[in-house]
N, C-alpha and C positions, 0 to 999 in steps of 0.2 A: 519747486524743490521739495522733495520727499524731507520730512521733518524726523522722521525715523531715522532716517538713511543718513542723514544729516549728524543725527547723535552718535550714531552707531560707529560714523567715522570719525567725530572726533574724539569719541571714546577710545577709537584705536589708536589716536596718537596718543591721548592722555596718556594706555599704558605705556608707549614707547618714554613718554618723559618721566614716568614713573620709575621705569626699569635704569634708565640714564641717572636718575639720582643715586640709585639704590648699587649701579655701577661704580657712581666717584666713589662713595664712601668706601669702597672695596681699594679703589686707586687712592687716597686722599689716605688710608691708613697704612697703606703698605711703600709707596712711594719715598724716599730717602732726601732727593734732590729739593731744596727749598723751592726754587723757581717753579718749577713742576709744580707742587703740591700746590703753592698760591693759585695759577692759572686754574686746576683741576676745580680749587674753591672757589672760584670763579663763575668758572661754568657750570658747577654745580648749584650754586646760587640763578645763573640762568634759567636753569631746566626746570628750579624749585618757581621759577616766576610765569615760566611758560604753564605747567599743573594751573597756578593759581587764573593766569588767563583763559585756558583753557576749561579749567570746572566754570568757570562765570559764565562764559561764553554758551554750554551747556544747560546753567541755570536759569538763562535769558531766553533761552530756547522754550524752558517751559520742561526741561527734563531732569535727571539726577547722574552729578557725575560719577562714573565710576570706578575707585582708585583700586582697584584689582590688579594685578600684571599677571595672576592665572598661575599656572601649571610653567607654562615657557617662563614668568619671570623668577618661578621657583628655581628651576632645575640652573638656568642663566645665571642666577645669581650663586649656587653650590661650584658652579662649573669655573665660574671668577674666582672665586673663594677659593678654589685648590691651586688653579694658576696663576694667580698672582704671588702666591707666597716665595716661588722659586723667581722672581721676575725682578732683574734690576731697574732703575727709576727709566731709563730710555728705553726697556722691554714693556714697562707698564702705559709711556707713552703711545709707543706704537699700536699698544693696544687698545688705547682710548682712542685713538684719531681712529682705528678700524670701525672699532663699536658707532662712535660719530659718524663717519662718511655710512655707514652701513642703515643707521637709524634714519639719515637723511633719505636715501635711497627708499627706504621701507616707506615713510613719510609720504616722498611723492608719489609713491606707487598707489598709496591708500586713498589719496584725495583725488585721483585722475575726474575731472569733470564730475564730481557729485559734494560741492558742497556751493550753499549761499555765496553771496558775495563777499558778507558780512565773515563771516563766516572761514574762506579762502582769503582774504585779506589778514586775517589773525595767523595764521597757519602758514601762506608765507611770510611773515614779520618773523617767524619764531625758525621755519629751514635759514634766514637769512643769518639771524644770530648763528644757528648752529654751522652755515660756511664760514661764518667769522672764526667759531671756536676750531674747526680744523686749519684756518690760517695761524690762528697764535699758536696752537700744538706745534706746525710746521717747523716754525720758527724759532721753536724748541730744541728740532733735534739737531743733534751734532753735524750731521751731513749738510745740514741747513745755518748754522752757525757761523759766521766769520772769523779766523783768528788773528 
């Protein structure tokens, strides 16, 4: 296993868990519905513990992790900023559960066969939380609700 190649990718998730925090707090201040906003802090607590396994993980390697999200987490983050303000509490859902299934996607796309063992065992411990976080979202919304 290339050791570079190695950081390189899971620096690319790191940003993705980066961009995921810096997303709730965008949902977490704008969001109205208590239940919502709990779960968001929730999950936003997850992604803050994935960072933290992830820089370690990075550190053990022998490298530096790096908490940048770049240019894409700028512009991501102005673009949320404008749309969530018009967004009611189940519009801000749907768009979390999109950003999640999306970041998951992005995830497995990154790590296809180039990481340790060690290494790919961390990373899906952390896509398995985040199917759990699109299961409780679900189960949030009204179309999924029992009355």
């Amino acid at each position: 296993m290339d050791k570079i190649n190695v950081v390189k990718k899971l620096n690319e998730v790191l940003k993705g868990e980066q961009m995921a925090v810096q997303a709730y707090e965008k949902f977490i201040a704008e969001v109205k519905d208590e239940r919502i906003r709990n779960e968001f802090q929730q999950i936003q607590k997850d992604h803050r513990e994935h960072i933290s396994r992830l820089a370690e993980r990075i550190q053990d390697i022998g490298a530096v992790p790096d908490y940048s999200t770049g240019m894409a987490g700028f512009f991501s983050n102005m673009k949320l900023d404008m749309e969530t303000k018009s967004m009611d509490s189940y519009d801000i859902l749907k768009k979390a559960y999109d950003g999640e299934d999306k970041g998951i996607a992005a995830v497995e796309e990154v790590i296809k066969g180039d990481l340790d063992d060690e290494s790919m065992k961390l990373v899906k411990d952390i896509l398995s939380t985040d199917h759990d976080h699109l299961k409780s979202m679900l189960s949030l919304m009204p179309e999924n609700q029992i009355q």
